[in-house]
Rosetta silent file (secondary structure, phi, psi, omega in degrees, C-alpha in Angstrom):
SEQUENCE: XXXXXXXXXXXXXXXXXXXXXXXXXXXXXXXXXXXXXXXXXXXXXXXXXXXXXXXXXXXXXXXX
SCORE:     score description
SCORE:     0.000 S_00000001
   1 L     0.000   64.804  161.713    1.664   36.008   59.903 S_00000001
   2 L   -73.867  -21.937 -140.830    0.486   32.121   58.480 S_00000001
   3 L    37.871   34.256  167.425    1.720   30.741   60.739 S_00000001
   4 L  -111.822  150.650 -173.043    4.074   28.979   58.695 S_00000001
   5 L   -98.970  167.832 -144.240    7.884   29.310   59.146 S_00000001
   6 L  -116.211  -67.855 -164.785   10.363   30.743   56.511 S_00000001
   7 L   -72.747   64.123 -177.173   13.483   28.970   58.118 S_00000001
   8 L     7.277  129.695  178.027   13.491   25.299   57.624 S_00000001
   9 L    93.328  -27.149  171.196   13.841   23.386   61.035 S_00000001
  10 L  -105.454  139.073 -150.386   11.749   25.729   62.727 S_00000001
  11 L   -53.614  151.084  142.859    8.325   24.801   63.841 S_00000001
  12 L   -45.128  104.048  146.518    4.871   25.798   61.953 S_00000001
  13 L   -62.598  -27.524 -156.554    2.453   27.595   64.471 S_00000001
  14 L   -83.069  140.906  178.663   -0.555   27.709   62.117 S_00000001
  15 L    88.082  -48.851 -160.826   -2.922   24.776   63.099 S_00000001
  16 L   -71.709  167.686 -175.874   -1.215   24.108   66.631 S_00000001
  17 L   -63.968  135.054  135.142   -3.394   23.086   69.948 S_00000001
  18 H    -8.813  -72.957 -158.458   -4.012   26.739   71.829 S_00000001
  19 H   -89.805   13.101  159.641   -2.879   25.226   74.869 S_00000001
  20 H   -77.885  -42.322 -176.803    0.340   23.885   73.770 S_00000001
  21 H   -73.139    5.273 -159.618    1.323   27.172   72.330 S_00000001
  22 H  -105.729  -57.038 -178.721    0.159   28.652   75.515 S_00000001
  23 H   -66.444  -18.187 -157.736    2.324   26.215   77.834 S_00000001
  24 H  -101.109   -6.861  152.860    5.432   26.248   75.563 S_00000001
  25 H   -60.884  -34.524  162.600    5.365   30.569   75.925 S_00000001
  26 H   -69.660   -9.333 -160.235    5.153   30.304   79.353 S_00000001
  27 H   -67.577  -29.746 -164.840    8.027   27.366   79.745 S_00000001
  28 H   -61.908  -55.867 -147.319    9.833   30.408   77.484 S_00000001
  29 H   -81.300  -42.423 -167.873    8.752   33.329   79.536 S_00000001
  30 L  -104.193   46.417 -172.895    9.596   31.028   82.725 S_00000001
  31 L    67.767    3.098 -140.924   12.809   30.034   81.814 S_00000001
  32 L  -113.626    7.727  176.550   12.100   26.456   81.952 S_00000001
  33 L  -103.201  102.474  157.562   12.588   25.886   77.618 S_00000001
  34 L  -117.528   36.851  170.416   16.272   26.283   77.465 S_00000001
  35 L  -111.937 -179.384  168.237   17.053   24.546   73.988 S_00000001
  36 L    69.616 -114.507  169.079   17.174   25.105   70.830 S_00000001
  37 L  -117.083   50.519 -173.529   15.274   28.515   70.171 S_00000001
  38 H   -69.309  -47.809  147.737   15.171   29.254   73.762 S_00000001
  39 H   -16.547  -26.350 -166.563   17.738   32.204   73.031 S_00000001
  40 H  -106.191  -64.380  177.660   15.063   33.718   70.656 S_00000001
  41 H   -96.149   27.743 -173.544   11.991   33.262   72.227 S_00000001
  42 H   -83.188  -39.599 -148.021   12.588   33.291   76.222 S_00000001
  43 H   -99.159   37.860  170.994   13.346   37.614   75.397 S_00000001
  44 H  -161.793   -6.900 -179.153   10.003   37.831   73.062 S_00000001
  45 L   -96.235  -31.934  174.415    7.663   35.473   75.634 S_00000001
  46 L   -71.760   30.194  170.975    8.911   37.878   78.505 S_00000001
  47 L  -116.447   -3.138 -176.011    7.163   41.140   76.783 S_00000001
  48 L   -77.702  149.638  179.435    3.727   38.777   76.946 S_00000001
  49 L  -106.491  179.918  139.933    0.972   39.106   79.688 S_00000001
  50 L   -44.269  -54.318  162.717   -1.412   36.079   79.663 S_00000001
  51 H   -39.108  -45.085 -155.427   -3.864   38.061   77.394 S_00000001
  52 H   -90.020  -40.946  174.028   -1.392   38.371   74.841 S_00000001
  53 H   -67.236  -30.517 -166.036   -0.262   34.472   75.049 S_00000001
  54 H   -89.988   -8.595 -176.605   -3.981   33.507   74.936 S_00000001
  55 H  -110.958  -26.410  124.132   -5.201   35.443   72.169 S_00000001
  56 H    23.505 -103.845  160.446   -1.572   34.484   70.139 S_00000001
  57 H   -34.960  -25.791  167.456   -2.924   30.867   70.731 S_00000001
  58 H   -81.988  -56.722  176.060   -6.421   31.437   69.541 S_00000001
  59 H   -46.121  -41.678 -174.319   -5.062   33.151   66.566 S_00000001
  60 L  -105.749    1.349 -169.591   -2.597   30.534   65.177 S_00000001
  61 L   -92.452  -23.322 -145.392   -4.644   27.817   66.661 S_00000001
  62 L  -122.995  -10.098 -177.817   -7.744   28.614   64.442 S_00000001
  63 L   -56.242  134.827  159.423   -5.369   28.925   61.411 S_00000001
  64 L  -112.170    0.000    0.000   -6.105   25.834   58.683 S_00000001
């Protein structure tokens, strides 16, 4: 959990702004991302509370 991605083409988390990663779980969670790896994560943002998106985002946010 580096927050670096394995699969080429998919984004890096480690490093990103907290409240981006915060807005693009809910856009996930609320349906409202539907490209891409919307398929992947809309079914893995909807098992998240708020708590759980916000400490996510602190966590990969603080990575360097």
């Amino acid at each position: 959990m580096e927050g670096i991605s394995a699969i080429p083409g998919y984004p890096h988390l480690k490093g990103q702004d907290a409240q981006y990663l915060i807005n693009a779980l809910k856009a996930y969670k609320n349906k409202e991302r539907t490209g891409g790896m919307a398929q992947v994560m809309q079914p893995m943002a909807m098992m998240l509370n708020d708590q759980d998106m916000a400490n996510l985002a602190a966590y990969y946010s603080q990575l360097k």
